[in-house]
N, C-alpha and C positions, 0 to 999 in steps of 0.2 A: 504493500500500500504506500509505503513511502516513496518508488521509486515512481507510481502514479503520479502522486501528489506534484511531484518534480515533472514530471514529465507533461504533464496539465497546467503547471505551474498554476496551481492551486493552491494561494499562503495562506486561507482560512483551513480547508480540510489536513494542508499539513500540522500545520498547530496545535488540530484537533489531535493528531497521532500522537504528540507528546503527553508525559505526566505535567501537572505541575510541576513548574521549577528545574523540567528537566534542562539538561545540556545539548547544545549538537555544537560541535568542533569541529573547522575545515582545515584541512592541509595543516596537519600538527600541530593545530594550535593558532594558525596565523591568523585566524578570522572565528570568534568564540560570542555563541547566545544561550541566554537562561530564560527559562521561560514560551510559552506561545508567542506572545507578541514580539521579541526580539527574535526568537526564532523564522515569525513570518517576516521579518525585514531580513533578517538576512538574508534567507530565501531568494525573497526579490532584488536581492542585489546583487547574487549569482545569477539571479535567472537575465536581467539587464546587462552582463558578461558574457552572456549566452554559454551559460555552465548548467550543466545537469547532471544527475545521478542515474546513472543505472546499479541497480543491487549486484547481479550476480553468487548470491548467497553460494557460498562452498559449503557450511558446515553448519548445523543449529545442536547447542547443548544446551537442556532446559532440566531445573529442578522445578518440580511444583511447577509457583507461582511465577519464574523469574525463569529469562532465555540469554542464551550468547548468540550473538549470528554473526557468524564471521564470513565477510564477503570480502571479493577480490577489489572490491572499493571503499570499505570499511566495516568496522567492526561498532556490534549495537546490543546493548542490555535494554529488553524489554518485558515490563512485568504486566503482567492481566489482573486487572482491576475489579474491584468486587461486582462490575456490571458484565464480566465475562472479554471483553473489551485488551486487548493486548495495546500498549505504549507504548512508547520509547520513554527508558530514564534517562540513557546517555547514548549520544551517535556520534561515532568520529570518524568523517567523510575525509576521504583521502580521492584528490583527482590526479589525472595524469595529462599531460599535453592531449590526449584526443579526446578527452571529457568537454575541452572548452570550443 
């Protein structure tokens, strides 16, 4: 759903994806948001870069409530929420020269 989101460039329904106060982090760090609403900006300011995500997922390791998903473009902890509902707490999107 997130690589949707990106791909629709949709910054309300991505926002939606996060928990509260989650994280997403680009390229190591170099561009960092908390929350929905900074999240939907930065969004938009990759997507004005003409930058997008594709997943790619290689591997999902989940306890319970809580997941790793390690993809060839980043790696993401998402938990499912008492409405059944799967988040992201933290995403840290990693591009490479043919992302943009």
């Amino acid at each position: 759903m997130l690589e949707d989101a990106f791909l629709l460039r949709a910054d309300h329904a991505l926002a939606e994806l996060f928990e509260v106060g989650a994280v997403l982090v680009i390229d190591g760090g170099v561009e960092e948001a908390r929350g929905g609403v900074e999240i939907a900006r930065l969004a938009a300011e990759m997507w004005r870069g003409d930058r997008t995500y594709l997943a790619d997922p290689g591997r999902v390791l989940q306890v319970h409530d809580t997941a790793l998903v390690l993809a060839r473009g980043g790696i993401n902890v998402v938990r499912r929420g008492e409405d059944g509902s799967w988040r992201y707490a933290i995403s840290l999107l990693q591009f490479d020269a043919t992302s943009r």
